[in-house]
Backbone bond lengths (Angstrom), bond angles and torsions (degrees), N, CA, C in turn:
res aa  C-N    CA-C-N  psi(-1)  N-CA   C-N-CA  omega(-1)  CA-C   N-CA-C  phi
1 X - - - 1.446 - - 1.528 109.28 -
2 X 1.689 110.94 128.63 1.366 89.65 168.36 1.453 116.88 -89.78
3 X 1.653 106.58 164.73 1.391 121.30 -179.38 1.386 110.29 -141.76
4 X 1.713 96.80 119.62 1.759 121.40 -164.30 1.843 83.48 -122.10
5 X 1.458 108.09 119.35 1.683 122.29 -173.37 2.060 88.69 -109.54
6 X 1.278 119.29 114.11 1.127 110.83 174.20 1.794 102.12 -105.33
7 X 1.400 102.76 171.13 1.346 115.84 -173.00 2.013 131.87 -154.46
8 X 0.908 138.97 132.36 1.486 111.53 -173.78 1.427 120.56 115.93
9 X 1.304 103.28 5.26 1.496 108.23 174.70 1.704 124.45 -77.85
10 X 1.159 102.63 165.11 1.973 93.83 161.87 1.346 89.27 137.26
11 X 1.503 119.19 -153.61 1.288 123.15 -138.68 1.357 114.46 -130.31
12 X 1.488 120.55 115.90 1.808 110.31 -175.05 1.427 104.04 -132.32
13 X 1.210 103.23 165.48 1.794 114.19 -175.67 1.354 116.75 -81.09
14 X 1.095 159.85 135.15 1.555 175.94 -155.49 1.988 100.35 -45.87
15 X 0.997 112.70 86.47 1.649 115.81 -178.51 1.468 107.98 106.47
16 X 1.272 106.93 27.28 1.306 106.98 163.04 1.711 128.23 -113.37
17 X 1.067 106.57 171.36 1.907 107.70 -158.79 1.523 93.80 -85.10
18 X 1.777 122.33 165.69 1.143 128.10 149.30 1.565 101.92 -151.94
19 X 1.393 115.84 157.44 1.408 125.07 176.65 1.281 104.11 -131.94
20 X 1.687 109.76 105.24 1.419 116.13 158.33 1.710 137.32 -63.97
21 X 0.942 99.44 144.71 2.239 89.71 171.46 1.273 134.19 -134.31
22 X 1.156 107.94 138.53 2.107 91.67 -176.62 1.859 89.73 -133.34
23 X 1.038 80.26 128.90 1.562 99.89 177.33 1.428 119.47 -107.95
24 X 1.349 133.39 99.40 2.002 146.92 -133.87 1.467 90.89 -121.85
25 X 1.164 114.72 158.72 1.304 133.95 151.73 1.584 103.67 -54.53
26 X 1.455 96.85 158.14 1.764 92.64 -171.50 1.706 103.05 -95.35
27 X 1.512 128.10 -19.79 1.319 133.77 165.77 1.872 89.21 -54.95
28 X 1.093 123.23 -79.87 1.619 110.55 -140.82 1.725 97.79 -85.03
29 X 1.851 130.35 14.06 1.149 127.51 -172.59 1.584 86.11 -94.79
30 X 1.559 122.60 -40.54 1.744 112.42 -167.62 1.894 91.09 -94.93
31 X 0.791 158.40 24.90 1.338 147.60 -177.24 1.473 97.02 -125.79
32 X 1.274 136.78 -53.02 1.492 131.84 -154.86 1.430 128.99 -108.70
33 X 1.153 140.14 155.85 1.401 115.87 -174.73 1.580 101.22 -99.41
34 X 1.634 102.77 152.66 2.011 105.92 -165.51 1.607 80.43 -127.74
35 X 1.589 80.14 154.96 1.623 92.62 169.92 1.452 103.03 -152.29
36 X 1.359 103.20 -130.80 2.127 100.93 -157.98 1.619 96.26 -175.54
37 X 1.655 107.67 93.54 1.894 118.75 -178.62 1.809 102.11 -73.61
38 X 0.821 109.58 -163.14 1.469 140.55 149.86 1.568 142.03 159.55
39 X 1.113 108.06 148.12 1.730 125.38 -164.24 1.535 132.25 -137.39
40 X 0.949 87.86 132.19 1.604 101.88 -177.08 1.448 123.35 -107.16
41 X 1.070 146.88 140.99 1.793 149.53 -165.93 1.307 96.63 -34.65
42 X 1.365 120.04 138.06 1.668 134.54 163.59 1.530 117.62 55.25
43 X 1.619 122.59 12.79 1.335 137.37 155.63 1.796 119.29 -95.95
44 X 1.593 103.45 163.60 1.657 94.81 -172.85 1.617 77.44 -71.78
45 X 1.309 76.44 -153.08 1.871 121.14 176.82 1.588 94.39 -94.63
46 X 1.407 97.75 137.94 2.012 105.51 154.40 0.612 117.85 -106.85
47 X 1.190 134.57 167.92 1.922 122.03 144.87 1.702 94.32 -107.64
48 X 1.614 94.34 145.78 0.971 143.44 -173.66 1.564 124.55 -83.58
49 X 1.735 101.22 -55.70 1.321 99.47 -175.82 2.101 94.37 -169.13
50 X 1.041 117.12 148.35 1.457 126.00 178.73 1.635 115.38 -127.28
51 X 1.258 114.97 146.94 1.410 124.50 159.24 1.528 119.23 -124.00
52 X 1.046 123.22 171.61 1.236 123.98 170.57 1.898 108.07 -132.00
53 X 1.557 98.28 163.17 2.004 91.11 -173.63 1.685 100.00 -65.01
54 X 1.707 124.03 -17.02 1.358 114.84 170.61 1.450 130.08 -67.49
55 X 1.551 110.83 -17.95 1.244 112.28 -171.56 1.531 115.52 116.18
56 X 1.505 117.04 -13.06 1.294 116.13 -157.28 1.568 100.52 -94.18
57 X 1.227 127.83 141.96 1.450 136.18 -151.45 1.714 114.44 -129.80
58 X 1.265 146.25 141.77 1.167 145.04 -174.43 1.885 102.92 -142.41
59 X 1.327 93.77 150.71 1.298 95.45 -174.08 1.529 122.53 -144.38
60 X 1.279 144.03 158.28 1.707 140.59 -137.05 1.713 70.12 -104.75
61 X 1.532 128.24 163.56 1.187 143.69 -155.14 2.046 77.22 -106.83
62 X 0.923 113.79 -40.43 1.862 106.52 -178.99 1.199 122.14 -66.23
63 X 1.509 109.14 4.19 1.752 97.39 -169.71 1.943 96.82 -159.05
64 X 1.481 93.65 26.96 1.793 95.03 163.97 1.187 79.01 -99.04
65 X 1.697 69.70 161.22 1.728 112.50 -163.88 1.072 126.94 63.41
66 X 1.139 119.30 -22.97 2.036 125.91 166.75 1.215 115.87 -89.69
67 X 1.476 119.62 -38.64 1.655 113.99 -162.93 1.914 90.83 -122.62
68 X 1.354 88.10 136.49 2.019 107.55 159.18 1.022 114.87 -119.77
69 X 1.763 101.88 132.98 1.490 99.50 165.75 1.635 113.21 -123.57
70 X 1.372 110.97 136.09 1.789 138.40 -161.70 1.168 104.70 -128.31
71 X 1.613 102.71 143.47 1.318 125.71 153.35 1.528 134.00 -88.68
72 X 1.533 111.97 138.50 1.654 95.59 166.35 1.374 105.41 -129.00
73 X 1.484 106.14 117.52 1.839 113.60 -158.92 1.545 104.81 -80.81
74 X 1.325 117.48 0.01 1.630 133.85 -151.44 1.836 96.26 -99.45
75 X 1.757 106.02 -46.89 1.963 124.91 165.39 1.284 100.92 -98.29
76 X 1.309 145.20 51.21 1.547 116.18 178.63 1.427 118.88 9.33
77 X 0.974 115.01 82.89 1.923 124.09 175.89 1.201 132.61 -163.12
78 X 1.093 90.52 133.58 1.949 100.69 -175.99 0.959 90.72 -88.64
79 X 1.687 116.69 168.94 1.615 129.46 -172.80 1.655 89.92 -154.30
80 X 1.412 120.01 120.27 1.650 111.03 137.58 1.313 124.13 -91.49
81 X 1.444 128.72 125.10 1.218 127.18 -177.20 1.792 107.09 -105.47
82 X 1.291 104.10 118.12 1.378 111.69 -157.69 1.782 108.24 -102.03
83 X 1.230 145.52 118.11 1.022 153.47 -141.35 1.719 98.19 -148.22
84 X 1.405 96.88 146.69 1.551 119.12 171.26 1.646 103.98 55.71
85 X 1.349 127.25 40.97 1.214 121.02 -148.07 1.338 107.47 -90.48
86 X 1.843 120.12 137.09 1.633 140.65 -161.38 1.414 100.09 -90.96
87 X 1.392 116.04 142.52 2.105 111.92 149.28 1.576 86.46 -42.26
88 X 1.398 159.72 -84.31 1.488 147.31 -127.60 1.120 99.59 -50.56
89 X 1.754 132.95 -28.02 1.342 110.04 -152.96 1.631 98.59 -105.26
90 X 1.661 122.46 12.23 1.361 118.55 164.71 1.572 100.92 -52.67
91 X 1.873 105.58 126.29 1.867 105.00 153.26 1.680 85.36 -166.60
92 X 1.555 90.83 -177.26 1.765 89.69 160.91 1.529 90.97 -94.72
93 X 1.673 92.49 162.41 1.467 109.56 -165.05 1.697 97.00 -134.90
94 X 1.528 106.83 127.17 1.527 99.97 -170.13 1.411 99.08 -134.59
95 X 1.427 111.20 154.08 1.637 118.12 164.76 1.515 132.10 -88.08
96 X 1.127 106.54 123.42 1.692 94.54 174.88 1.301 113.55 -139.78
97 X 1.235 85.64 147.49 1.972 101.76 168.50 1.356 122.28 -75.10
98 X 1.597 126.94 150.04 1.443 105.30 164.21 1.289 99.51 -100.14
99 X 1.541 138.51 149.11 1.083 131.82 175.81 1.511 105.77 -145.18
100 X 1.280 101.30 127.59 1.908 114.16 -162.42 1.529 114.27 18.67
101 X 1.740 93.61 56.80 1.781 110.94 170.37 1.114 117.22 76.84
102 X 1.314 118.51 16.64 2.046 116.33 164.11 1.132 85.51 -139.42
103 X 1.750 87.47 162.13 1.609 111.79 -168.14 1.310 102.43 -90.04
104 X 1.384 128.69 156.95 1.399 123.19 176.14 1.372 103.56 -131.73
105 X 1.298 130.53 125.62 1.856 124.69 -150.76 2.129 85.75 -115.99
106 X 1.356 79.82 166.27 1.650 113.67 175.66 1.269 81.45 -97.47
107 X 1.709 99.62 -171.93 1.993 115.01 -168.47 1.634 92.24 -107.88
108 X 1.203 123.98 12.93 1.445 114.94 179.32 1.200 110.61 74.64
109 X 1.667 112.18 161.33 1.257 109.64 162.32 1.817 87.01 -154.21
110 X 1.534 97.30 168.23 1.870 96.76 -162.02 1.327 102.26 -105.90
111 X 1.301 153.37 135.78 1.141 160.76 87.69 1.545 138.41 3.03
112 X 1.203 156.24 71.30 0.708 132.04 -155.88 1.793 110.44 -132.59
113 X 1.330 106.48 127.94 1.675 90.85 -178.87 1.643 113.55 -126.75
114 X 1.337 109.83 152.55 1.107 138.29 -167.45 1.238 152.67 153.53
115 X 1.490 124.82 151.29 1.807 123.94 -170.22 1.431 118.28 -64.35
């Protein structure tokens, strides 16, 4: 079974920072590519942000330039580091693996910003 432990959620004011975490097994952290969804009531899922075990990174056109997403190969962990942050980007925000072509999600954790 995989197991994606996320972390870093809670509540900030309009231009403020957050740093997400997903903490993977170290087999499916160097084998698979991880990324970072998110959702809000009665919307799909997005994705947010992607990595690959090379390093190579993709990102939702709403949240370049504000949000990075990094590896640390040393904790098996992805990190989104969330910057300049909007009310738009309130959702739960979850991690997943792709693993032989399905996504495999963390339990989320919620985000939420505002004054």
């Amino acid at each position: 079974q995989v197991q994606l432990v996320e972390s870093g959620g809670g509540l900030v004011q309009p231009g403020g920072s957050l740093r997400l975490s997903c903490a993977a097994s170290r087999m499916i952290f160097i084998t698979y590519p991880m990324g970072w969804y998110r959702q809000t009531p009665g919307k799909q899922r997005e994705l947010v942000a992607s990595i690959t075990s090379g390093g190579n990174t993709n990102y939702a056109d709403s949240v370049k330039d504000r949000f990075t997403i990094s590896r640390d190969n040393a904790k098996n962990t992805v990190y989104l580091q969330m910057n300049s942050l909007k009310p738009k980007d309130t959702a739960v925000y979850y991690c997943t693996a792709e693993v032989r072509g399905l996504n495999r999600w963390g339990q989320g954790t919620q985000v939420t910003v505002s004054s």
